[in-house]
N, C-alpha and C positions, 0 to 999 in steps of 0.2 A: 090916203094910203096908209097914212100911220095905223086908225081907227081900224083897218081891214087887216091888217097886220095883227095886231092885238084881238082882237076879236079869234081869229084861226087859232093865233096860240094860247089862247084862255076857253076853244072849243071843248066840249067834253067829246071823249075817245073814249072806244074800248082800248086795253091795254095792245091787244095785237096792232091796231092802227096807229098808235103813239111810236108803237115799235117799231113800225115799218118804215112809221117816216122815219126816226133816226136810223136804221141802216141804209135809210137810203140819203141820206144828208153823210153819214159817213162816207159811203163807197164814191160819190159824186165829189165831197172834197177830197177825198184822193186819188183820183182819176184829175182835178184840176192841179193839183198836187202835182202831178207827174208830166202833166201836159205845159205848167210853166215851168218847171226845172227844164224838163228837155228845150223850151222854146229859146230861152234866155242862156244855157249851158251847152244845149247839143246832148249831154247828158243824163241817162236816165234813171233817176233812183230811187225809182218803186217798178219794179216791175208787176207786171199782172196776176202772175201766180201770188206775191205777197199782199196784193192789192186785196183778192178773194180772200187768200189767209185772213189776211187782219177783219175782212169781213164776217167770214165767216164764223170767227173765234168770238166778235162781238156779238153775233147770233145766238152764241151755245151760252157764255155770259148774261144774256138778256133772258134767257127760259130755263136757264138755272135760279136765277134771281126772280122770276115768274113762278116757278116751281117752289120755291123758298120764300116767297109772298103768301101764296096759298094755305103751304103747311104749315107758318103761322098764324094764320087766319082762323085756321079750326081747330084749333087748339083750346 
C-alpha cells in the first residue's frame, strides 16, 4: 500500500492534473471539515457558499501562479 502510495504521488502530471487533484483534496477536506464540526457540535462553520469561495479563490491562485510560471519561463 505504502509502495502504491508513493508511486501516484512521485507520478508525472501535467500541471492542470496536479492542479485538479489539489482543488479537489481542498474542497473534500472541507466539506469533511464541516460535516464533523456539525456532527460533534450540531454546529456549522463553514458554510457552502464559503466552502466554493475558498475554493474557488484557490483556483484563481493556482492560474495566476500558472500564468507567472510561464512568463517566467520565456523570458
Amino acid at each position: 500500500m505504502k509502495n502504491k502510495i508513493h508511486e501516484f504521488l512521485n507520478k508525472k502530471r501535467k500541471w492542470y492534473q496536479d492542479a485538479g487533484i489539489s482543488i479537489a483534496s481542498l474542497f473534500v477536506v472541507l466539506v469533511i471539515y464541516r460535516l464533523i464540526g456539525f456532527v460533534f457540535t450540531k454546529t456549522i462553520y463553514l458554510s457552502w457558499g464559503t466552502i466554493l469561495g475558498v475554493t474557488f479563490l484557490y483556483v484563481i491562485v493556482l492560474v495566476v501562479w500558472r500564468i507567472w510560471q510561464l512568463k517566467k519561463a520565456h523570458q
